[in-house]
N, C-alpha and C positions, 0 to 999 in steps of 0.2 A: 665488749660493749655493743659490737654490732649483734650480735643473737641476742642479747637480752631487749637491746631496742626492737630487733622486728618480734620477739615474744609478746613482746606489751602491747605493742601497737595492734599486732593481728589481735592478739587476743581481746583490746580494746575494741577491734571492728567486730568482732564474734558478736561481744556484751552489748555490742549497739543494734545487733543485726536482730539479736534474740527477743532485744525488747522495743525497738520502735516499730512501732503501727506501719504498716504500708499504706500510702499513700497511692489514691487510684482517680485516672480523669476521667471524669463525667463530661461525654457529648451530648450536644442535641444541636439539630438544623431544623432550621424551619425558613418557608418558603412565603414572601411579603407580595401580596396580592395588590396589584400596581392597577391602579383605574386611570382613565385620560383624565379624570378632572378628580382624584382623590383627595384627602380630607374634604372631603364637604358631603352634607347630608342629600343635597340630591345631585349625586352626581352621574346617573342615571338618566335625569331628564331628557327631554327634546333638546338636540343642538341650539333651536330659538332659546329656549332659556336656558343660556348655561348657569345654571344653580351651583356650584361649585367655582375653585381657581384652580390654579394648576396642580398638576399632578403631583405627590409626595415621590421621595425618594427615598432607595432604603440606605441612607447615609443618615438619613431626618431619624429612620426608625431605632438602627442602634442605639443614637445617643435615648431615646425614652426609653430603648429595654434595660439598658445599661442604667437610668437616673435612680435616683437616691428614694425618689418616692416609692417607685415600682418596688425597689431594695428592702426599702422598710415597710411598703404592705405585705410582701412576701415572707419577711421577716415574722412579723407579726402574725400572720395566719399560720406560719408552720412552728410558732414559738420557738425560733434556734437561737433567740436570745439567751436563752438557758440552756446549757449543755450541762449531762449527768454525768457523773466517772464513779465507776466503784473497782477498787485495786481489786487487784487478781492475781497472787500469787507472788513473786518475785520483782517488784515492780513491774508489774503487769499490770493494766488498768483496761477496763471495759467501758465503751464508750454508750452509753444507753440511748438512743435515738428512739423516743416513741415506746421503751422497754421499760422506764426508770420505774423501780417501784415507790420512788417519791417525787413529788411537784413541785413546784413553788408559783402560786400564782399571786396575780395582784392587776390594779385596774390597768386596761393600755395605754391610757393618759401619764401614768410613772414611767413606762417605757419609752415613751415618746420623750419626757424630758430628761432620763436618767443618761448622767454624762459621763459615768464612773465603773469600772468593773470592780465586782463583788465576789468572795468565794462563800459559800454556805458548806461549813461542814457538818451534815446529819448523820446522827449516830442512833439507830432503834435497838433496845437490847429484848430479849426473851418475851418482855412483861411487857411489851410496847411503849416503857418509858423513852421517850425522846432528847436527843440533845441536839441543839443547835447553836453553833457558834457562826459567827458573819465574819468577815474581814476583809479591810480592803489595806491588798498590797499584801506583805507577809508579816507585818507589824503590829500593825491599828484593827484592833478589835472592835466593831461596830457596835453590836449588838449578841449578849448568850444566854440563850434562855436553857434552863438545865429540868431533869425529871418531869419535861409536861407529856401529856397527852396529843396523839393526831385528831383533830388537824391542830397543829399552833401557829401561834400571831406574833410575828417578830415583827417588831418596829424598830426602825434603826432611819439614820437622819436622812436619809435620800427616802424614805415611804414604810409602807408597811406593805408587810407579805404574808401570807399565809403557804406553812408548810402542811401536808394531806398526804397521803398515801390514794396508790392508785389500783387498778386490778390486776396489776401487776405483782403487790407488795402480798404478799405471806405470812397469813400472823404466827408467831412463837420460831420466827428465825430472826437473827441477829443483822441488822441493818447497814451499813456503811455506806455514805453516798456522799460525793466533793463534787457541789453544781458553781457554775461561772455564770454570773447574770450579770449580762450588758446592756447596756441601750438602744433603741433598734437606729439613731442614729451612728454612734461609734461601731458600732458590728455593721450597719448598709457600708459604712466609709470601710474597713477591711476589706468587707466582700466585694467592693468596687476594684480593692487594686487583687485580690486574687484571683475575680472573673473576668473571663474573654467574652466577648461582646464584639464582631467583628462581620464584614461583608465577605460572602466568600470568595467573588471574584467579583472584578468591576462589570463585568457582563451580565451577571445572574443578580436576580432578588433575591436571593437566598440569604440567611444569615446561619453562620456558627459561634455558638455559646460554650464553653467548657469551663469546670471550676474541680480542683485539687480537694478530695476529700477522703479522710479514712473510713468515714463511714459512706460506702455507697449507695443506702437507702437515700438519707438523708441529702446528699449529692441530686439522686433522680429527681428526688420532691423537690426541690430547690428549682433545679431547672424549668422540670411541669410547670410547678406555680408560678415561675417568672411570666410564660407561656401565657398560662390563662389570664393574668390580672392584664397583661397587654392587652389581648383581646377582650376582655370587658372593657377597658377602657377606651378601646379604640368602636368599640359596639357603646359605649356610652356616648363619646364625642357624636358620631352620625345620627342618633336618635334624637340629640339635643338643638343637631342645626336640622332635623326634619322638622321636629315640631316647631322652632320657630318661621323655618319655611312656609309650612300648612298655615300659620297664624294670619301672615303675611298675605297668603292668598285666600283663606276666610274673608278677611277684611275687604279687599277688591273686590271677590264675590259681591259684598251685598252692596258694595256704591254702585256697580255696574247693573245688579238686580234694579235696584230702584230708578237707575235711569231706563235700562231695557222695557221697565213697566210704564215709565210714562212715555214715552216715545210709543209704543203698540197702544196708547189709550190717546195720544193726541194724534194718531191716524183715525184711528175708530169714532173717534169725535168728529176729526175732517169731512169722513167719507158720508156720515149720517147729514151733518150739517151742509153739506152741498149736492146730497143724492149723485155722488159720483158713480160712472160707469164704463166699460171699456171702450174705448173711442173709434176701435176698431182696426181692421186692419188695412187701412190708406196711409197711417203712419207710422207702417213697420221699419220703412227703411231711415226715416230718420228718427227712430225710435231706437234701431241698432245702434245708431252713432251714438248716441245721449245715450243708452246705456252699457258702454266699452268707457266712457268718460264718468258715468257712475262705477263701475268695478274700478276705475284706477283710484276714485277720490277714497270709494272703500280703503283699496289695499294703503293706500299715502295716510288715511288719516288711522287705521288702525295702528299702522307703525310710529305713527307720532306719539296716541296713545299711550303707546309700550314704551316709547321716550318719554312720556308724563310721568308715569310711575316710576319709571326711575330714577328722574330726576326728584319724584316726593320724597322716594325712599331713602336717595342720599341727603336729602337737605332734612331729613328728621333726625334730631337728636339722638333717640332712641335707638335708631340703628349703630349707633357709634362701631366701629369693629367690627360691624357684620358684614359677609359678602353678599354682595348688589345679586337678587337671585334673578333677572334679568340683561337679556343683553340684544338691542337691536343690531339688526343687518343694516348697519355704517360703520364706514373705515374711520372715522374719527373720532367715533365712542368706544365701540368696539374693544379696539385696542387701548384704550385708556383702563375699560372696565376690567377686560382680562387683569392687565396687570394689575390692578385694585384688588382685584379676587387673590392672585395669590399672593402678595403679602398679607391680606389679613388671612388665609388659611396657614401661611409660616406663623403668623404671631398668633393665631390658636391654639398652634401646635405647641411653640416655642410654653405659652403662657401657660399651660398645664404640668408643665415642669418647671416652671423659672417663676421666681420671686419678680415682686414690680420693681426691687430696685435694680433688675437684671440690664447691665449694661446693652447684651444683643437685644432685650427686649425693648429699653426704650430708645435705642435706634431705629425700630421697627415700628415704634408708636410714629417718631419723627416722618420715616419714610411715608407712612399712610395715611398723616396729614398731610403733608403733598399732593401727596397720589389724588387725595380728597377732590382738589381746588383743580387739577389737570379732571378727573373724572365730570365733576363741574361742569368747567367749561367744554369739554367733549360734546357733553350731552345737547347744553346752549346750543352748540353751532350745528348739533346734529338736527334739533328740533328747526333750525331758523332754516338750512338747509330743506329739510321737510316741508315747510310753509309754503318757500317758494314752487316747490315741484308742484303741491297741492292749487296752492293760484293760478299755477300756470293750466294743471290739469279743470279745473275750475272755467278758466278762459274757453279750456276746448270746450267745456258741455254746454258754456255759453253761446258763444261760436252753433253748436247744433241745434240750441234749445232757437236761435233765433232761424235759424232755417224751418224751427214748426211751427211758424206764425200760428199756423191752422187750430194747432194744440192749446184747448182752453186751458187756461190761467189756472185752474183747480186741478188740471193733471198736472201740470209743473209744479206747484206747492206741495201734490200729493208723493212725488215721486219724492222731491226734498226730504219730505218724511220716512217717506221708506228709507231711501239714503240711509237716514241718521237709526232706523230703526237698526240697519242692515251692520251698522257698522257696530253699536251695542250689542246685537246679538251672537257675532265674530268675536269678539273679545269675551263675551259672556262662556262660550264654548270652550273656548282656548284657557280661559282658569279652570274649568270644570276640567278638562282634559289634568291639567296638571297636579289639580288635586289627586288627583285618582293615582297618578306617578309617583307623589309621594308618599302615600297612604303605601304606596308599594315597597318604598323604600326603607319607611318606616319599622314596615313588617319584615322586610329582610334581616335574618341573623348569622347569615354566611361569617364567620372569622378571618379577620384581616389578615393574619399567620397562622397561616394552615404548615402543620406541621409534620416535615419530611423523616425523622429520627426522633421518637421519643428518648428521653433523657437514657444513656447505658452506659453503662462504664466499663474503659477495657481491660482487657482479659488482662494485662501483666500492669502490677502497681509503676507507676513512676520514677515511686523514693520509696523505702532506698533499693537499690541496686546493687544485690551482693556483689557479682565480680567486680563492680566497680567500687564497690567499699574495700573491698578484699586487696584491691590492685592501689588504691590509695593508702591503703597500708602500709603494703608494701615497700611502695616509695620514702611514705613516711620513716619507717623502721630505717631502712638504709642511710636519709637524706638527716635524719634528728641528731644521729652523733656525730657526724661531719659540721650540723649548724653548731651545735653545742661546743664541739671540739673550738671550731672556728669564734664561738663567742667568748670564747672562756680565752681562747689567745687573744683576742682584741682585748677585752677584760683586767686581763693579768700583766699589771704595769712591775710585776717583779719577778726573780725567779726563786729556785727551790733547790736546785741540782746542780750538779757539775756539768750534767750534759745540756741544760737548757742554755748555761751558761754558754759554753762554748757554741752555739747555732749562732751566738749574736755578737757575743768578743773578735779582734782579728788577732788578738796576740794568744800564744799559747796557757792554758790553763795546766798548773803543774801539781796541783794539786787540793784537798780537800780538810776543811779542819770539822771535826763534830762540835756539837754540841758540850761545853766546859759543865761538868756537875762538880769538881772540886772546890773547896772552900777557899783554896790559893790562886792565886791569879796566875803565877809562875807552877805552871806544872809538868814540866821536860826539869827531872831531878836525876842522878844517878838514881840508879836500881830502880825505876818506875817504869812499867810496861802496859799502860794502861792503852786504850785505843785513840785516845787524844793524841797520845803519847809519841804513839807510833804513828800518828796521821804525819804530827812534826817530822818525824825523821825520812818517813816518804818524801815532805815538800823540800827539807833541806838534802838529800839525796838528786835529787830534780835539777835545786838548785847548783850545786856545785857542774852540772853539766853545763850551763849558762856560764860558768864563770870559769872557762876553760885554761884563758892563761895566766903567765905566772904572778904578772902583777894585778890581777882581777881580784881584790878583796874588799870592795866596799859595794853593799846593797844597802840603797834606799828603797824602805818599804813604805807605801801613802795607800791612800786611796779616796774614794769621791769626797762622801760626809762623814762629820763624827758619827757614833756611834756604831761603826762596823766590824771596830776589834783588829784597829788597826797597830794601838798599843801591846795589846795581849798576845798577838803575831811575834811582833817584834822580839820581846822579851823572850818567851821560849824557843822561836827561832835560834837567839844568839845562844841561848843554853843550850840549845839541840847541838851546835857547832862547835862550843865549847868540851860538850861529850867526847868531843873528836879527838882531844888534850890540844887542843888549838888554845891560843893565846885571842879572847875574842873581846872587843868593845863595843856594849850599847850604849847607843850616845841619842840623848834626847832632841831631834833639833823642830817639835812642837812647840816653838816660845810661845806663843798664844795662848794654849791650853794645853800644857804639861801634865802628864799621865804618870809617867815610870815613878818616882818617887813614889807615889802614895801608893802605885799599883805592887813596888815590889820594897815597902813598907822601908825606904832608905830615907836619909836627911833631902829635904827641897832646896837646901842652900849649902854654900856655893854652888851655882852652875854652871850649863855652858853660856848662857846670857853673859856671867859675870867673868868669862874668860874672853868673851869676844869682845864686851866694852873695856876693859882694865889691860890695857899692853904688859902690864907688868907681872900675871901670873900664868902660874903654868900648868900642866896638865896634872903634876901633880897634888894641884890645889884644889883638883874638884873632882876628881875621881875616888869612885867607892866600889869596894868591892863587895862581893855578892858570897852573903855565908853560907849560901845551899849550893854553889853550880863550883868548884876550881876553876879558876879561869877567867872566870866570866866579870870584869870590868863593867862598872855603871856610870856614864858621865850624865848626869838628869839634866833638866834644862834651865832649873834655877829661877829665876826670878822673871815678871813677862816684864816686858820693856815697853817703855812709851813707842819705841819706833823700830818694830819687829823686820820690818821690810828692809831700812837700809841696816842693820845691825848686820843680817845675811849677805848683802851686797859688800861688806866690808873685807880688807884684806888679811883682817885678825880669821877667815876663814879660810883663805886658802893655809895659813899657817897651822890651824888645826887640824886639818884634815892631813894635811903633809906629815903632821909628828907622829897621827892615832896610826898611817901607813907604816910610818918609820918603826915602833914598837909594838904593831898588832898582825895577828894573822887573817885576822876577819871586822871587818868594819859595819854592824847594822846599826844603820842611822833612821831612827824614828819619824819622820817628818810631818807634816799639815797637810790637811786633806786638800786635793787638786781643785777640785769646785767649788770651793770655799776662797781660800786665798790662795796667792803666787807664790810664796813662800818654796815650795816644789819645786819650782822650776829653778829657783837660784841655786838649789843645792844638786840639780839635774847632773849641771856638767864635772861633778867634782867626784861621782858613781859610777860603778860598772856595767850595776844589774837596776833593775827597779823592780820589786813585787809591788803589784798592786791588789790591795787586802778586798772584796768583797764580802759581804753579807748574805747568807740566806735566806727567803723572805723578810728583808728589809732594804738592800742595793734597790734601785730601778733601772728599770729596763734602760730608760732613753740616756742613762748617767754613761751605759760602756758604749753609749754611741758617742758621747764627749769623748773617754778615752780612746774609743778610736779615732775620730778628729784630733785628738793632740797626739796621739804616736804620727798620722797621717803626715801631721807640721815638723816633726821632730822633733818636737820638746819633749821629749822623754823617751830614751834608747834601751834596746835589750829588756823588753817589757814580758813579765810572765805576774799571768794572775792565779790567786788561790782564794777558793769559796771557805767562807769562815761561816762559824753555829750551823752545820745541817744536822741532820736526822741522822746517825749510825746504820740503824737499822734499817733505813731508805737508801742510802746513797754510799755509805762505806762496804755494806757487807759484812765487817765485822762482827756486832750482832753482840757485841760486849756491853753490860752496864755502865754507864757514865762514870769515871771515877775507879771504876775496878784492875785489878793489878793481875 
């Protein structure tokens, strides 16, 4: 058993080795270019306007290379929805990546909703007649179109397809081609749990991607394309918050134009209308002072300014979710704006992959409402703060303006002007500046993941792994008939054999009866030397070693349940011992379900029933003898009794068994199965020996655990069992036909 298990097994690992595809992993690292202020379109700008929020992390960027979107554009562009096979030889099949000589195309909008795998089986013979059969599952035939021409048009309930030949396909060769068309959502969902998508260490930007393919073309593309569609995407996102950046600062441009231009035309009006001129130089030195108090009211109110627009910016509608592309120099806006910026750069992030009903997303809407009403107010107290610096600096130029008495009224009005000219044309410069920044940014096409390893796959497949097929084998072969052996004893609630028997009895087995083919039930006869025959005279050979001294001649033979051949024991037993010119009596004491009469075709009445209830007859009144054996006395059981149990318990039996001693040499007494009724046991103490009859494939197992439990108590002494109906040709040796002489 054990060389033919490891035969199978290896040679089962061989047949697996020969025909499945090796599976090989595809890497690629790529390396995620970390900006101070990333996702945002100008993040680049001057530190005054921080145009962006905070910086991404490459934790953020896994999960987009890894999403289902990225999954199914990638999908879609390299159409691996559809995969081609054409056998090859011995179950051998050839994987066509980009090779198939046939297509199957159809619009990417069916793709997008098809939620179902498909098999297409095309078949082109000589003439280019076509056959296509669809099917989903191995059952349900979709759609079969027979003897058309390429290209054909199979409609079937999920859409229509068109199959075409490619320049690939070869005309006047014979065709075979089994393609799987899935939906590029249910194929993103596989290829999610087969690809790795991970950080390579918490230190590094880097990321590592790998994915299990037998085909490694197909592997590298996969990986590439995942690569590039990131980086468009991530080149799409920055261009969309630059242009609305530039939009932003358009618009300020030309409010600030139009005030800068009237401010330079209500000087040039002033200076014409009052013939102003330089006043000279006696009030230089308080002319320094008044203007150190002009550059401050400049610098205070440009900065208020920049607190103006941000404050438009957040309290307009329109911006809902944008980040504030401004940020003044104060600690109490400041820090409000930062962190405005980067949760809506997380939910720009977040919201290009995620659905609105996205629980982190509208967390994320929650938090930047908040954020809103702190950025708000920030702003309010930064601006009021402002004011007062401004008033106060205001106070000083008053404070100097009134030390120039001297200084006509028309240079203070004039300088006011300039003032205001000075301060529009500061802020006018400083959007110009900026535009110019992000025109810069705009034009930038640098790739977010620049990439350290293009897609390769290494040198030795993954799966399978002969010596470790080979060695699992191995195992296998050794470890299958020890499970087997082991489930087939849990299994096998009976036995078969002499020898099984005796692993689980504690009393001795003496011997074996075959299988009965004669037509007589009594077949221990003179002159019969059949193998039956001779089994009887083995077990009553056995027996007489058990029943050593001289008053030893009464065995009771029982056993579990009917049907074991507990009767048919009995009988040729006592003719086996009768052959011996013994003086022998079988005496029926199964009152419940009496056998011997019918079985060795005598009168049913009188029996012993009717000698144990009637004091008044005697042995002679119910004994028969037996026309085929000399010797052999039949006492049957006669009649069943309403009350089997005390009839046994009566003293009309010790009287019987005393007289069947007084005129027999051998006493086999028939009795009622032990597991059934009590019966046995009354008759226990009035025998020598007891056989206890088993069965063949029909005893159970757990029945000679009972008999061992009642030898164990003592209810039943001097116990020898013998296996009844087996196999000759199994278990005796013999080798003789049933019945044969």
């Amino acid at each position: 058993m054990f060389a033919l298990s490891l035969l199978l097994c290896l040679g089962l690992a061989a047949f697996y080795l020969a025909v499945k595809s090796p599976v090989y992993l595809v890497v690629s690292k790529v390396l995620v270019e970390q900006d101070d202020n990333a996702s945002s379109a100008g993040a680049n700008l001057l530190r005054s306007l921080s145009i962006g929020g905070a910086g991404s992390k490459v934790d953020d960027e896994v999960i987009v290379m890894g999403s289902q979107e990225l999954l199914s554009q990638m999908i879609n562009r390299l159409k691996i929805n559809r995969t081609y096979f054409e056998k090859k030889g011995f179950l051998k099949k050839v994987d066509h990546y980009n090779t198939s000589p046939i297509e199957i195309e159809a619009p990417d909008a069916l793709f997008d909703t098809l939620s179902i795998a498909m098999t297409f089986k095309i078949t082109v013979d000589e003439k280019g007649k076509t056959d296509v059969k669809v099917k989903k599952g191995m059952f349900k035939t979709l759609a079969h179109v027979k003897d058309a021409t390429l290209p054909v048009t199979v409609k079937t309930p999920y859409g229509i397809y068109v199959v075409d030949k490619t320049k690939f396909f070869k005309a006047g060769k014979d065709v075979s081609i089994k393609a799987l068309v899935v939906g590029n959502v249910p194929k993103a969902e596989s290829l999610a749990e087969e690809m790795t998508v991970k950080v390579l260490s918490k230190k590094s930007n880097g990321i590592y991607m790998d994915v299990a393919e037998t085909n490694v073309g197909r592997g590298k593309d996969m990986l590439n394309t995942l690569m590039a569609l990131y980086n468009e995407r991530c080149q799409r996102e920055k261009d969309e918050m630059a242009v609305n950046t530039g939009k932003f600062i358009d618009e300020r441009l030309g409010l600030i134009y139009t005030e800068l231009t009237k401010s330079e035309a209500d000087i040039e009006h002033y200076k014409k209308s009052h013939n102003m001129i330089d006043v000279g130089l006696q009030t230089k030195s308080n002319i320094g002072k008044q203007e150190a108090a002009d550059r401050a009211v400049v610098n205070l109110e440009t900065r208020y300014q920049i607190m103006n627009m941000v404050k438009d910016f957040v309290r307009n509608p329109a911006n809902k979710n944008q980040m504030i592309p401004f940020d003044a120099d104060s600690t109490s806006a400041s820090a409000s704006i930062k962190a405005y910026n980067e949760l809506v750069a997380e939910r720009i992030k977040l919201g290009s992959s995620a659905k609105d009903n996205n629980q982190a997303l509208q967390a994320l809407d929650t938090q930047i409402a908040a954020m809103h009403n702190n950025v708000v107010s920030g702003v309010e107290n930064a601006m009021r703060a402002m004011r007062i610096q401004i008033n106060q600096v205001n106070q000083m130029s008053a404070n100097a303006g009134s030390a120039m008495s001297a200084i006509p009224t028309e240079e203070r009005e004039a300088r006011a002007l300039y003032r205001q000219q000075g301060i529009q044309n500061t802020l006018y410069t400083f959007l110009l500046q900026k535009r110019e920044e992000n025109a810069l940014v705009l034009a930038a096409t640098t790739p977010k993941g620049k990439i350290v390893d293009h897609a390769y796959a290494q040198s030795h497949p993954i799966k399978p792994k002969p010596m470790m097929v080979l060695f699992l084998a191995l195992v296998m072969g050794l470890l299958l008939p020890l499970l087997l052996l082991s489930v087939k004893k849990l299994l096998t609630t009976k036995f078969s054999t002499q020898d099984e028997l005796a692993e689980i009895i504690q009393a001795p087995v003496i011997g074996e009866i075959c299988h009965n083919r004669h037509k007589s039930q009594l077949v221990v006869k003179p002159g019969k030397t059949s193998s039956i025959v001779e089994l009887f005279r083995l077990v009553r050979n056995n027996l007489q070693f058990l029943l050593t001294n001289d008053g030893d001649k009464v065995l009771l033979v029982t056993s579990s349940v009917s049907g074991e051949g507990k009767s048919f024991v009995s009988a040729n037993l006592a003719a086996s011992f009768a052959l011996l010119d013994k003086k022998v009596a079988l005496v029926g004491m199964d009152i419940r379900s009496p056998r011997l009469a019918e079985m060795l075709e005598l009168q049913s009445l009188p029996g012993v029933t009717a000698y144990l209830a009637k004091p008044g007859m005697n042995l002679s009144d119910i004994v028969q003898s037996s026309a085929e054996v000399s010797g052999l006395d039949v006492f049957v059981a006669g009649a069943v009794p309403p009350n089997p149990s005390e009839l046994l318990l009566s003293s009309r039996v010790n009287d019987f068994i005393d007289q069947l001693r007084a005129h027999y040499d051998m006493i086999v007494i028939d009795s009622a199965p032990i597991a059934m009724v009590s019966d046995t046991f009354s008759l226990a103490k009035f025998s020598d020996a007891v056989l206890f009859v088993t069965r063949a494939n029909y005893t159970k197992r757990n029945l000679m655990n009972y008999l061992n439990t009642v030898m164990s108590r003592g209810q039943l002494k001097n116990v020898s069992v013998v296996v009844n109906d087996t196999n000759p040709n199994v278990s005796t040796g013999y080798g003789y036909g049933y019945g044969e002489e």
